[in-house]
Steps between C-alpha positions, in 0.01 A plus 500: 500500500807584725571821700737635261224456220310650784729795498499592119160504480500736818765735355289510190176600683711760732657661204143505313356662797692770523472548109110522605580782762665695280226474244293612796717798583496693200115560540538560875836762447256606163193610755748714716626681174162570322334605759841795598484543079134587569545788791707644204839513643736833436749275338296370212222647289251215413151510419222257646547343152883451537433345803211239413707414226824420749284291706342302209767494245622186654212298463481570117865443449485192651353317200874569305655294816248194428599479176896618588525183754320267261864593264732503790345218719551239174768611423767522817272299739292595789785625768703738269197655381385606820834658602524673141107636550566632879819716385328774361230510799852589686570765249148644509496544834850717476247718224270516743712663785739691294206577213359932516276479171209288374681333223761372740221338705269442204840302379525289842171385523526359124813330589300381866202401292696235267724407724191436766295288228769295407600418841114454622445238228847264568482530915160325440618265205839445705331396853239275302852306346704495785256376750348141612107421314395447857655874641437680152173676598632638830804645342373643232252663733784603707670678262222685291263574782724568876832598336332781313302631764814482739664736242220719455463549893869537550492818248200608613636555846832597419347794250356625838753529688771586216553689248411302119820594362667356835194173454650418132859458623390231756346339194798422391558226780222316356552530172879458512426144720269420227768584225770293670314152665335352212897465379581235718182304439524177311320535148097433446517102375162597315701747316770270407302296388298763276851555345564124421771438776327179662823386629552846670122488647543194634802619686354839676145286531722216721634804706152694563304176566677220560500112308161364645302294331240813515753768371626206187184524397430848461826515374418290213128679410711832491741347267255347285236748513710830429653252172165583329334843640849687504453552077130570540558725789766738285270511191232613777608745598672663184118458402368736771771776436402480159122518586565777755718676243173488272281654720733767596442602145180614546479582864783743408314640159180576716685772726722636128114509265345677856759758518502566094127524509625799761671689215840478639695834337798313411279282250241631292199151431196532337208252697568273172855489568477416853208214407766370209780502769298295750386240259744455204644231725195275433573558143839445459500185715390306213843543397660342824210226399692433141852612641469259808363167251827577276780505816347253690523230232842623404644574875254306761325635783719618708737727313212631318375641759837675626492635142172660471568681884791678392292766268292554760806633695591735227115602500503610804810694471327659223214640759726634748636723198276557255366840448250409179256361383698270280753395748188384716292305243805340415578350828158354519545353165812330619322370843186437347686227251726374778232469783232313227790214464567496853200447600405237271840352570485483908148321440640228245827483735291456822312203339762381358704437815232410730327169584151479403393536896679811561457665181181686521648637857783619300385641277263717646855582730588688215232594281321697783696559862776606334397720281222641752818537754685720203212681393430610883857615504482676237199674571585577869874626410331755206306681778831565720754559248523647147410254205859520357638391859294195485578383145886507632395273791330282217842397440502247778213310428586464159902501530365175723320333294755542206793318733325235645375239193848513436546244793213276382555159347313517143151353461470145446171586289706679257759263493319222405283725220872554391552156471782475773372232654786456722565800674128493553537148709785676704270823541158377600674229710660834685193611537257321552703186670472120361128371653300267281248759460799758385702213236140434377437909409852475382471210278175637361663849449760356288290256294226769403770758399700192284113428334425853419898553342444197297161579381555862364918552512587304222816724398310785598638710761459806701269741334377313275426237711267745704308611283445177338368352855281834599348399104444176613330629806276777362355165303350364816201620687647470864778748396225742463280398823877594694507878248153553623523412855840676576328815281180472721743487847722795405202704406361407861827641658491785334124589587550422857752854531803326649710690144325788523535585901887413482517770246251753614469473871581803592306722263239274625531503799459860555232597220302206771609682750495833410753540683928571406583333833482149440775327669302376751221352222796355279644307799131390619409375134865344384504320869207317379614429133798358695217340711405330219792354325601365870167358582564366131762238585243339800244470268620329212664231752168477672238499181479346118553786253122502379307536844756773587462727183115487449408499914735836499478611138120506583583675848718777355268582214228599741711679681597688212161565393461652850792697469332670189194557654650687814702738297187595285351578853774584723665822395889550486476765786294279747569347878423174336769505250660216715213297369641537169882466589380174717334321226747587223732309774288235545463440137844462416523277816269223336593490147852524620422159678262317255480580133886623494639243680330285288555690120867547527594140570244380233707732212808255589331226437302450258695548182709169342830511617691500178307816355416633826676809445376546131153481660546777745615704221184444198254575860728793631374739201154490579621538930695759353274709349252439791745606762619772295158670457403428851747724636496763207106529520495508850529864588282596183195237711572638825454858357133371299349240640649525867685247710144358605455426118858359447430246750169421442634412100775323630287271791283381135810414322605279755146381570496383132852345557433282836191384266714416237818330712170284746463268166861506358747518747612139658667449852863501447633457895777223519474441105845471310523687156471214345174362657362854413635507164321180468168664643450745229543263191293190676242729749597245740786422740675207565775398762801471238729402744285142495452495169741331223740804412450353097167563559549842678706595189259438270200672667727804542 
């Protein structure tokens, strides 16, 4: 590498570093303001509320500018995005100086707080592109961990000796160098690539690194490797928008059914009307079920799913409004038939699109951390704000997750149960490259689909030919060992309270409690259901599915039956009501882990692919019913036989289940869906990839 290559990489750093300062000055200019906001200066009237909020706002805001830069940064590339995202940090801090009320600073620190996630996210990302393998570490270092605190100190310091309003003006120099640098950089090759512009990358690669034999051949594993993970990577994270979108939906009805409960004047609910509100969605989701089989084998996966998120828009719309009870129900009718063929749908997609390694990870991506990260939100925004407020800010989420499978490439699952063979080829090659192990899925793919058409199609087509091959599968006993098992596995979820503490948490948490106060309980008890879904992701890479779920499945049940047995003792009012909030924590912490990490990925795989969808939706009225009643009977139990009771019923149920799932349940890890499928109708595997695909054909 050269001195001039030298030099880019330098400017890069530089200009990075002082993007990293002025990340660090907004909290250190922040301190100086709170704490003159706090002495409750003449010029503005603010409560201690007002002010907490100013100071945290940012940090909750932030999560729109993850999500903002994921847009922006694939879009327009890394260096454009971070001088679009540091303009309105200059035009916050004008608010700031110039700003007399709380809504002009309540308005800056909104702006601050996007602006400041997206920016946090890409200096990171950027450095860990621009720099040499061997000098990655350091940098990155450099600019998350002394940058920062530079900043920090800098306003810290200058809010002592200044005035704030004076302190925000300087951080414009900052800001304004961080607007106006990253201009002049040479584009991220990693990013070019990502786009498909390999000739480009190589270019601004040869001009940050050099043409040694070292940098040619990272050159040519970025190339080759971003070929097949850029399609996976979009579909990704569509996937987790969609998931967080999901649980927003009931993080976000907790906080509405808490405050109706309340008997809010402007709307006068019976108990039973609250109970239908916060459950009907379990019902009607047997719709989505039947709705989501229909488009999907019309439209694919992908548009299907932009589809089915755009009611969910109007839904919400419909909450901010609505002033009765019909206007309510109705909106949960429309999410509850959108969300129950989303969900199924981001499960089938996930599996769909993965390889057989990296499915189960996947998977349980988006079947539990992102719906335990929405569901937190939800919950956490409810206690500061106004319910209606937060159903507007459900927009995002969901706005998100109706844009972005627009950018997918289609499945090449579907494709091929289409019967277009050949834009499956050009798909799967896309995504999962052309390895011998990948042609060898791909050939087997192709030749299964081509022996099932041929068998049943005859000049059948479409509808018909559904319901002719779910008749020809209802025939066989291993159709009914799958109906049993995936019945047995969503009756396990639903015992083990995930459904019914996204919905009810915070009437919940303070009948626990006995307490109204509970911001500090929600945050203690959602940290560890985020915990949970994290701790998730490490342990389905480190453990087979089996020895996870019935080690922690066993783990979590006793700690529910504790749980039971210390409210029965412990009352409401007590010191030792921590106990209670601890162990509720803890709970969710280890099924979150085990038996749900396990479950979710499970549901996407065992069904045949060609009437996977038509499987979900003869099971989903029996889930539905389940779920339904679990939520709409679960203030009537709490009110007769006690929280203690509830969980001591529900720690049997899945007692019975982990009993049930020991004998029945097979170790999927690294399977394809096609060695599964051939699982349940042989109650054996086989490697298929060394076996005769003739003879694969017939045994599927």
């Amino acid at each position: 590498m050269t001195q001039i290559e030298t030099l880019r990489q330098l400017f890069v750093i530089s200009s990075l570093t002082i993007c990293s300062i002025s990340d660090g000055f907004i909290f250190g200019q922040m301190s100086g303001m709170v704490d003159a906001l706090l002495e409750k200066e003449d010029e503005i009237g603010l409560s201690t509320n007002d002010v907490s909020l100013i100071a945290s706002l940012i940090n909750l805001t932030c999560i729109i500018g993850f999500g903002l830069v994921a847009l922006l940064g694939e879009k327009i590339g890394r260096r454009h995005t971070i001088s679009i995202l540091t303009v309105p940090v200059l035009i916050s801090y004008i608010m700031v100086h110039y700003g007399y009320d709380k809504t002009t600073f309540f308005i800056s620190r909104i702006i601050v707080g996007v602006s400041y996630g997206g920016i946090l996210v890409l200096i990171t990302l950027t450095m860990a592109e621009y720099t040499n393998p061997n000098k990655r570490a350091i940098c990155v270092n450099y600019i998350s961990s002394i940058g920062p605190s530079l900043g920090t100190m800098l306003g810290h310091v200058l809010s002592i000796l200044l005035h704030w309003r004076t302190v925000a003006l300087i951080g414009l120099i900052p800001t304004g160098l961080s607007a106006i640098l990253p201009l002049f950089w040479v584009e991220s090759p990693s990013w070019l690539a990502t786009q498909g512009r390999f000739e480009e990358c190589k270019e601004a690669f040869i001009l940050l690194r050099g043409t040694g034999k070292e940098a040619e051949a990272e050159l040519k594993l970025l190339i080759d490797t971003t070929r097949n993970t850029q399609s996976q990577l979009h579909v990704i994270v569509g996937l987790i928008f969609c998931s967080i979108s999901d649980g927003f939906i009931f993080g976000q009805m907790s906080g509405m059914v808490d405050d109706l409960r309340g008997k809010e004047s402007e709307i006068t609910l019976s108990d039973a009307d609250v109970s239908l509100i916060a459950s009907i969605i379990n019902a009607t989701c047997i719709l989505g079920f039947g709705v989501v089989a229909v488009l999907s084998e019309k439209f694919g996966r992908r548009l299907t799913i932009s589809i089915l998120n755009v009611p969910v828009l109007v839904s919400y719309i419909m909450l901010y409004l609505g002033q009765n009870m019909v206007t309510i129900v109705t909106s949960r009718v429309i999410v509850g038939v959108c969300y129950g063929g989303v969900l199924m749908l981001t499960y089938v997609a996930m599996a769909e699109y993965m390889t057989p390694n990296k499915r189960a990870f996947y998977i349980n991506l988006i079947s539990a951390t992102g719906p335990s990260v929405g569901t937190v939100l939800g919950h956490v925004l409810c206690l500061l704000l106004h319910w209606r407020t937060v159903a507007l800010i459900g927009l995002i989420p969901t706005g998100l997750s109706a844009l972005l499978p627009l950018f997918w490439i289609e499945s090449p699952s579907w494709l091929a149960s289409q019967g277009r063979f050949e834009e499956c080829k050009k798909v799967y090659r896309e995504i999962f490259g052309k390895s011998n192990a990948s042609e060898a899925q791909l050939e087997l793919l192709i030749e299964t689909e081509i022996a099932k058409r041929n068998e049943i199609t005859g000049n059948k087509r479409n509808f018909a030919l559904i319901v002719q091959k779910i008749r020809s599968a209802m025939k066989r006993k291993y159709f009914w060992k799958i109906m049993i098992l995936g019945a047995i596995i969503n009756i396990y979820r639903i015992a083990a309270g995930r459904l019914m503490f996204s919905t009810l948490a915070i009437t919940m948490l303070q009948e626990l409690t006995g307490s109204s106060d509970i911001l500090l309980y929600t945050f203690y008890v959602d940290g560890f259901f985020i915990l949970g879904s994290i701790f998730s992701l490490f342990s389905l890479s480190a453990m087979k599915m089996r020895p996870l779920i019935f080690s922690l499945g066993f783990l979590g049940n006793i700690t529910l039956l504790v749980l039971s047995a210390s409210i029965h003792f412990i009352s409401s009012d007590s010191k030792y009501v921590w106990t209670i909030i601890s162990l509720l924590a803890f709970y969710f912490i280890t099924v979150l882990t085990g038996p749900y990490a396990v479950l979710e990925p499970y549901l996407a795989e065992i069904f045949p692919l060609d009437i996977k969808l038509y499987c979900v939706l003869l099971l989903s009225f029996v889930v539905s019913i389940a779920s339904f009643l679990a939520v709409f009977l679960a203030p009537l139990m709490f009110a007769t036989i006690g929280y203690d009771g509830v969980f001591l019923l529900n720690a049997l149920i899945v007692f019975l289940c982990l009993g049930y799932l020991w004998f029945f349940m097979p170790e999927t890890k690294g399977r394809t869906l096609q060695e599964i499928e051939y699982f349940f109708k042989n109650n054996k595997f086989n490697d298929l990839l060394e076996t005769n695909n003739e003879q694969v054909i017939g045994l599927l």
